[in-house]
ROMARFI-142404 format. One record per residue: residue number from 1; x, y, z of N, C-alpha, C in turn. Coordinates in steps of 0.05 Angstrom, whole numbers, plus 32768, in hexadecimal, padded with zeros to 4 digits. Example, Ala and Ser with C-alpha at 12.3 -4.5 7.8 and 13.67 -1.06 7.14 Angstrom:
BEGIN
{num = 1 n.east = 8108 n.north = 7F8E n.up = 809C ca.east = 80F6 ca.north = 7FA6 ca.up = 809C c.east = 8108 c.north = 7FBE c.up = 809C}
{num = 2 n.east = 8101 n.north = 7FD3 n.up = 808E ca.east = 8111 ca.north = 7FEB ca.up = 808F c.east = 8102 c.north = 8001 c.up = 809D}
% end
This chain:
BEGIN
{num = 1 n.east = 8011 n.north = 7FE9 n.up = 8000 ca.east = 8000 ca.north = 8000 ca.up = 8000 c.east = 8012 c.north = 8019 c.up = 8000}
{num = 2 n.east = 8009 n.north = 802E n.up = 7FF1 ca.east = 801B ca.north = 8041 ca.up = 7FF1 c.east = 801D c.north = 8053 c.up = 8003}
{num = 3 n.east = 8039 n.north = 805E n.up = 8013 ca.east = 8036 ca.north = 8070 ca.up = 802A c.east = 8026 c.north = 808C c.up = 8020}
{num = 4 n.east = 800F n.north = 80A1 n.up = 8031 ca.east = 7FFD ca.north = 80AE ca.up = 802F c.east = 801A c.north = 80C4 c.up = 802D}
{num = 5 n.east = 801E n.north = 80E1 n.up = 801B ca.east = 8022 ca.north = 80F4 ca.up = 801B c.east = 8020 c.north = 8102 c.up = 8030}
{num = 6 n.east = 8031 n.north = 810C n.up = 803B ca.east = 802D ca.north = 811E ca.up = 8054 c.east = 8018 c.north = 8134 c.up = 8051}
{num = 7 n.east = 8018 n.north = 813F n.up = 8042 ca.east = 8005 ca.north = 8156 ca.up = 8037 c.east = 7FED c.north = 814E c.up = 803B}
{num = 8 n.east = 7FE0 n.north = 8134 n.up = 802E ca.east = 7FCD ca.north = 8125 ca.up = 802C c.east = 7FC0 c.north = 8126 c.up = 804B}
{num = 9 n.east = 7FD1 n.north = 811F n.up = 805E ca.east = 7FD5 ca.north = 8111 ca.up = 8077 c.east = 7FC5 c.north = 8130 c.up = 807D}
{num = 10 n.east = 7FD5 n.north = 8143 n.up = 8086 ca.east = 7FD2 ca.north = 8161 ca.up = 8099 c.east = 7FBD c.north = 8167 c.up = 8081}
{num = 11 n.east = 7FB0 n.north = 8164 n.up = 806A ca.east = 7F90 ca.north = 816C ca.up = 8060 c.east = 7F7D c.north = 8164 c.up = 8064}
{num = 12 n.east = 7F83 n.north = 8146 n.up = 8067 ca.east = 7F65 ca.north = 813C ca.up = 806C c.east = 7F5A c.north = 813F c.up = 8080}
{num = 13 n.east = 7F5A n.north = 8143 n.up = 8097 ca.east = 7F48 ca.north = 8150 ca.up = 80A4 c.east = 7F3A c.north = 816D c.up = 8099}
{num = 14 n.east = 7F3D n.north = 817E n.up = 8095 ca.east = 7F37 ca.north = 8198 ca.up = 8086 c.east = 7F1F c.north = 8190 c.up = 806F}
{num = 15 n.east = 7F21 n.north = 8170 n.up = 8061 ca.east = 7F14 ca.north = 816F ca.up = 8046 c.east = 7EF2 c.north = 8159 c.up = 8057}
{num = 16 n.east = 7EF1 n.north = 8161 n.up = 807B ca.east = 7EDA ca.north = 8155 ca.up = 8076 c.east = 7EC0 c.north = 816B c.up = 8072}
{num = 17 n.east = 7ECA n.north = 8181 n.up = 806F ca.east = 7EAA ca.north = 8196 ca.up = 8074 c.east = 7EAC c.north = 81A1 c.up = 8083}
{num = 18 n.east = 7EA9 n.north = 81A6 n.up = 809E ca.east = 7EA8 ca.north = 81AD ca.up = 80B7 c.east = 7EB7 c.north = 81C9 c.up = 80BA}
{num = 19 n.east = 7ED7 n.north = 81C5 n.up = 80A8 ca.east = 7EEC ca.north = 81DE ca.up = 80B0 c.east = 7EF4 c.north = 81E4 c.up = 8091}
{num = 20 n.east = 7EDE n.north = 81F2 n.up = 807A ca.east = 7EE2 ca.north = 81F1 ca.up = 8069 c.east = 7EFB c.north = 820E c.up = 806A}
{num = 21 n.east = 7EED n.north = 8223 n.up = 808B ca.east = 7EFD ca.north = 8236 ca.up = 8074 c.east = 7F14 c.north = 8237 c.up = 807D}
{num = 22 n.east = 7F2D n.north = 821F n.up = 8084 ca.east = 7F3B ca.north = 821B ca.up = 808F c.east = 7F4C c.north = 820B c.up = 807C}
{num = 23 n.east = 7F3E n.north = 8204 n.up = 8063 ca.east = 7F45 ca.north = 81F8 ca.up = 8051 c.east = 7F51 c.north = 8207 c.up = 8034}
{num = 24 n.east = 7F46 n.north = 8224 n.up = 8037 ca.east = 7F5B ca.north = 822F ca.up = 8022 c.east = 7F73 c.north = 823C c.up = 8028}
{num = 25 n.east = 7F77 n.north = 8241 n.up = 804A ca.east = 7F92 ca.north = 824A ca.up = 8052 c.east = 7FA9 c.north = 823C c.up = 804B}
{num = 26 n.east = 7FA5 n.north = 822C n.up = 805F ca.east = 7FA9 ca.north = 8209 ca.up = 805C c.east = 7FBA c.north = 8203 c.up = 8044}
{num = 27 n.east = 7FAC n.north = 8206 n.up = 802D ca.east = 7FB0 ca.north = 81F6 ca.up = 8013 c.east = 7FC4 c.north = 820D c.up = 8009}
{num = 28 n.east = 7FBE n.north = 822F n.up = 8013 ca.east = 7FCA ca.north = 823A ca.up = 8004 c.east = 7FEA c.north = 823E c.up = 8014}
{num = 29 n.east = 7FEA n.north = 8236 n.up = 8035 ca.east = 8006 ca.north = 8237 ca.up = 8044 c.east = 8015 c.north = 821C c.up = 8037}
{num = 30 n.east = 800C n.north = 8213 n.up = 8029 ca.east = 8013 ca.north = 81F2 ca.up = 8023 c.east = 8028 c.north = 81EF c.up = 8005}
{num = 31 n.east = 801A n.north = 8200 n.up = 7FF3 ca.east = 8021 ca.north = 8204 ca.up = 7FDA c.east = 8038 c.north = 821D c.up = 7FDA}
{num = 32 n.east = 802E n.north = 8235 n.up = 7FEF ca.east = 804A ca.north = 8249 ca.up = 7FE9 c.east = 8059 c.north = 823C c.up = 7FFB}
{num = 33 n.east = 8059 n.north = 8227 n.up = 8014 ca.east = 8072 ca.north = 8218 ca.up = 8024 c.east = 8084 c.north = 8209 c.up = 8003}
{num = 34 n.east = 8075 n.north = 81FC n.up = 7FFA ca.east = 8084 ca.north = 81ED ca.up = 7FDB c.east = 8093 c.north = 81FF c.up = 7FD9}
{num = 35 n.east = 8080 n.north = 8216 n.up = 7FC6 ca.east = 8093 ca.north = 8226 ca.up = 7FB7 c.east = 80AD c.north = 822B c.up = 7FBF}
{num = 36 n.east = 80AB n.north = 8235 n.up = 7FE0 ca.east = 80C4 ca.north = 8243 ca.up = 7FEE c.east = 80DB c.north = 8220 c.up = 7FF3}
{num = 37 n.east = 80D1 n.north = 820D n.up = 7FF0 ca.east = 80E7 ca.north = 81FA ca.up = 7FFB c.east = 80EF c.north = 81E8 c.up = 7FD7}
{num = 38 n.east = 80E4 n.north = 81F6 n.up = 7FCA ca.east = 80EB ca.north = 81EF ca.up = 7FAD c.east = 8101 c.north = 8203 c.up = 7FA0}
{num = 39 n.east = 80F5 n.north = 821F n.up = 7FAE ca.east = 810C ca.north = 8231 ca.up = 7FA7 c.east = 8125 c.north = 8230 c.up = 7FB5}
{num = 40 n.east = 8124 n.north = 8224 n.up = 7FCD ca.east = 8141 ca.north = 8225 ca.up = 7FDE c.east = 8151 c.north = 8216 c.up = 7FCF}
{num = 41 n.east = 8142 n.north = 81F8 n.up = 7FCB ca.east = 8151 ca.north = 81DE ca.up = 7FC7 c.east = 8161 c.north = 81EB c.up = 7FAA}
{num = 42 n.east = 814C n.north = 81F8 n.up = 7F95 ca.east = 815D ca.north = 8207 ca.up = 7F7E c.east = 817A c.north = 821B c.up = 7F85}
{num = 43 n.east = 8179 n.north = 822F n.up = 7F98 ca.east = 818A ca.north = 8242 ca.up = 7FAD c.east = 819B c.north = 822E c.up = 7FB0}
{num = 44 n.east = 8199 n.north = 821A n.up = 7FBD ca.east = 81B5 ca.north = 820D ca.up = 7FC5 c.east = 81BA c.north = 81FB c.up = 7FB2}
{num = 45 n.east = 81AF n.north = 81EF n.up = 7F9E ca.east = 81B6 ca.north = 81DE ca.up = 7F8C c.east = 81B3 c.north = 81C3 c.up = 7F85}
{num = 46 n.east = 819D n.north = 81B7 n.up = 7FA8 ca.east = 819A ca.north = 819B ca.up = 7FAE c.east = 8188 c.north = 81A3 c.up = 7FC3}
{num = 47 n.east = 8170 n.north = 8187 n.up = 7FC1 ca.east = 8164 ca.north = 8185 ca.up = 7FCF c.east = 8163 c.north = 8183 c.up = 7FFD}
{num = 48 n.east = 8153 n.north = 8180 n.up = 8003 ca.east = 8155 ca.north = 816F ca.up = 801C c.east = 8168 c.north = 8159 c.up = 801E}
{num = 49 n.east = 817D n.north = 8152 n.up = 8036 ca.east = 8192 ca.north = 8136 ca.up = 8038 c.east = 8193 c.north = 8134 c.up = 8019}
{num = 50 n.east = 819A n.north = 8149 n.up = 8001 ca.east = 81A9 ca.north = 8138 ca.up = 7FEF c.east = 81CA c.north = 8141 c.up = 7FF2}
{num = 51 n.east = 81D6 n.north = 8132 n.up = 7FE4 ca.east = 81F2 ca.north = 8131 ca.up = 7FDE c.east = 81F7 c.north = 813B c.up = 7FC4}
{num = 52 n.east = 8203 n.north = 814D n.up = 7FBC ca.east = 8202 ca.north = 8156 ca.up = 7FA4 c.east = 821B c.north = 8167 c.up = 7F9B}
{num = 53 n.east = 822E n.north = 8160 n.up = 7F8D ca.east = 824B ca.north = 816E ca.up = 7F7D c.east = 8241 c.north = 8195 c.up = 7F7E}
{num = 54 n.east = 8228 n.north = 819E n.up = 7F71 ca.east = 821B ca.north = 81B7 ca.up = 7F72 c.east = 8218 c.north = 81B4 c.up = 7F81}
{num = 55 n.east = 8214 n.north = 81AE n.up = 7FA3 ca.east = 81F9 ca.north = 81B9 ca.up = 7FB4 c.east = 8215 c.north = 81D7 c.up = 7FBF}
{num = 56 n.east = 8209 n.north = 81EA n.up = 7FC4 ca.east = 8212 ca.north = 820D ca.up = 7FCC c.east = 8213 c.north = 8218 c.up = 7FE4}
{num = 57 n.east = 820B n.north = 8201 n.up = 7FF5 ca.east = 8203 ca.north = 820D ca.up = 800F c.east = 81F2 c.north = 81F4 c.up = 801A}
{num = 58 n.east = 81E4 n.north = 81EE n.up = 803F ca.east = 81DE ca.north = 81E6 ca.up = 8044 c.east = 81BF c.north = 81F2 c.up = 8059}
{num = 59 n.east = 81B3 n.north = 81E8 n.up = 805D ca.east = 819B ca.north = 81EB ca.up = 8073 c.east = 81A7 c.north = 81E9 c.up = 808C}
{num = 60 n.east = 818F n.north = 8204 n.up = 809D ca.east = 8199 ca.north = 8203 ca.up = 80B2 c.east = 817E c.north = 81FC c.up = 80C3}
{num = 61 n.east = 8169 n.north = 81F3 n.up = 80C2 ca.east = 814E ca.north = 81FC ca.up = 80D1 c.east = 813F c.north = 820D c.up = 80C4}
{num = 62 n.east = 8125 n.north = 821B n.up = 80CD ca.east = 8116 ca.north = 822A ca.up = 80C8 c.east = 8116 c.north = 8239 c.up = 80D9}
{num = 63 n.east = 8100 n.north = 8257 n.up = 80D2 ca.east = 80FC ca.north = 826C ca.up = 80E0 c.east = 80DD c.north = 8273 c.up = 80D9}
{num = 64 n.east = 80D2 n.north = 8276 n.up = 80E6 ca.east = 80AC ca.north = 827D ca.up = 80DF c.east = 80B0 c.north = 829A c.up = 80D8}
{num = 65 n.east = 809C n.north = 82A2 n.up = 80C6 ca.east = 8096 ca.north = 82B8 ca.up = 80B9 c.east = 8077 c.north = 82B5 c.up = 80B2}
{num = 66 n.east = 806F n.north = 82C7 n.up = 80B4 ca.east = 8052 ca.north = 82D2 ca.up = 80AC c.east = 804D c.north = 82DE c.up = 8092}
{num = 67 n.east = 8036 n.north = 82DC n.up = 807F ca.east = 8030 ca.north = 82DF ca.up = 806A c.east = 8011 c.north = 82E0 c.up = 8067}
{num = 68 n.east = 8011 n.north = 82FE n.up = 806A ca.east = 7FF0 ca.north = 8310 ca.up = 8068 c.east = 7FE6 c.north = 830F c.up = 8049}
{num = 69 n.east = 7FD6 n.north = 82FB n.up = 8048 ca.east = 7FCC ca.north = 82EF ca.up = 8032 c.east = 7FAA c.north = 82F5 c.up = 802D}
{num = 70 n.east = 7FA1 n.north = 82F6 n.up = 8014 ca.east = 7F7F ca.north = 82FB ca.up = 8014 c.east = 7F7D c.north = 82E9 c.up = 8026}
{num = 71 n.east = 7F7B n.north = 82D4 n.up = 802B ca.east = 7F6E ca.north = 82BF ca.up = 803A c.east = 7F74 c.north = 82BF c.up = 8050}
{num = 72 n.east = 7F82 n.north = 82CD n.up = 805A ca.east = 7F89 ca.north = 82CD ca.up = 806B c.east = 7FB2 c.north = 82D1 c.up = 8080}
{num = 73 n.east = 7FBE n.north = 82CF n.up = 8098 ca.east = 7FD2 ca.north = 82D4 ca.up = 809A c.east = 7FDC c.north = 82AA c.up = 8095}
{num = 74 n.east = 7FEF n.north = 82B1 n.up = 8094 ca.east = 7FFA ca.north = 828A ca.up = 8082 c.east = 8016 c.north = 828E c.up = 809D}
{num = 75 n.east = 8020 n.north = 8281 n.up = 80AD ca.east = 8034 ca.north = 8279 ca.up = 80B4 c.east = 8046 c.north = 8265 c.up = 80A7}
{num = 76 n.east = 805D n.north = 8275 n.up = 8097 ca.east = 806B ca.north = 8263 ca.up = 8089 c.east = 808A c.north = 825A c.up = 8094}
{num = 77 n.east = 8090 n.north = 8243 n.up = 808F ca.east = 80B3 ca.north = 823B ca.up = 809C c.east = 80C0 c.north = 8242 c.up = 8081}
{num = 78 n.east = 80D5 n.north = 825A n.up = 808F ca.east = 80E5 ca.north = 8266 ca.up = 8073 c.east = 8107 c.north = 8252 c.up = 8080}
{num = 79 n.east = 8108 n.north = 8244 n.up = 806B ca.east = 8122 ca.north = 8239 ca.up = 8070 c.east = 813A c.north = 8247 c.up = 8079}
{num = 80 n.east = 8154 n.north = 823C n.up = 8082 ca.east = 816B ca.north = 8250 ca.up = 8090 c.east = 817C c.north = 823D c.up = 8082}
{num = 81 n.east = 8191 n.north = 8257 n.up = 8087 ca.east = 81AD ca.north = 8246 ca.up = 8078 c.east = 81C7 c.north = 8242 c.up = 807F}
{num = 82 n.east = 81DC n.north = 822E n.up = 8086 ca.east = 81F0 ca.north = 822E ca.up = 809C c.east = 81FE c.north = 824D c.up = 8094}
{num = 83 n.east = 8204 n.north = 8252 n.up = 8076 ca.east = 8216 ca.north = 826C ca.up = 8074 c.east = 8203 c.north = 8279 c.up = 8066}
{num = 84 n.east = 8202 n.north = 8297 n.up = 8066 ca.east = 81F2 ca.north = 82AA ca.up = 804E c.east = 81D6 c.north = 82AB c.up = 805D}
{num = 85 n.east = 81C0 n.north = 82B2 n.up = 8043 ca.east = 81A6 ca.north = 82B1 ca.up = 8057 c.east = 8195 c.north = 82AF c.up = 8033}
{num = 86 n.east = 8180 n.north = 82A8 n.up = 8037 ca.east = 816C ca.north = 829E ca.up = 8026 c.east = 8154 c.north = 82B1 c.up = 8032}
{num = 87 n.east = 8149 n.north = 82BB n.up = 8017 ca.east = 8132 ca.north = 82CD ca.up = 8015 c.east = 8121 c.north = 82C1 c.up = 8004}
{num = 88 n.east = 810B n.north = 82B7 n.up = 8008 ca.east = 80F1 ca.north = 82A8 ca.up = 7FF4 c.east = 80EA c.north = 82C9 c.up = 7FE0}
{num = 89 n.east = 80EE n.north = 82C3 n.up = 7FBF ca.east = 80DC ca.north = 82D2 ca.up = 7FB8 c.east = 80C0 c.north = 82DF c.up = 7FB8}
{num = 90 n.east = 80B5 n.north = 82CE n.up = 7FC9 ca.east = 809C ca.north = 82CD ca.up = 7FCE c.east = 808F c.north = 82E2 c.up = 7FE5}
% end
């Protein structure tokens, strides 16, 4: 059986009805979290634990930041970096 997506996992509760309007924040802290950990991995050159000849730099943790959105405010984890510092275009 195939392991459930984490994403999948932290939505389904949200997709029974009850907490609909808790469901477009949600979906939308979910998709700009991607964006921002798609752009780092591009920034340094390699993903999460990869090993890589390119990789530029390493991870250091996160830091919370806020993001006043129509829908509402989104708490997002903006990645950190052992040297330099990383700014999400976003």
């Amino acid at each position: 059986m195939p392991k459930p997506h984490r994403a999948a996992v932290d939505l389904a509760p949200l997709l029974d009805g009850s907490s609909a309007g808790e469901l477009i924040p949600e979906l939308a802290r979910h998709g700009l979290q991607q964006l921002i950990e798609l752009e780092v991995a591009a920034f340094l050159g390699a993903d999460r634990h990869e090993r890589s000849e390119e990789r530029l730099g390493y991870r250091n943790g996160y830091r919370s930041r806020s993001l006043t959105t129509q829908v509402g405010d989104i708490e997002l984890q903006i990645p950190k970096l052992r040297a330099g510092s990383f700014l999400p275009s976003i």
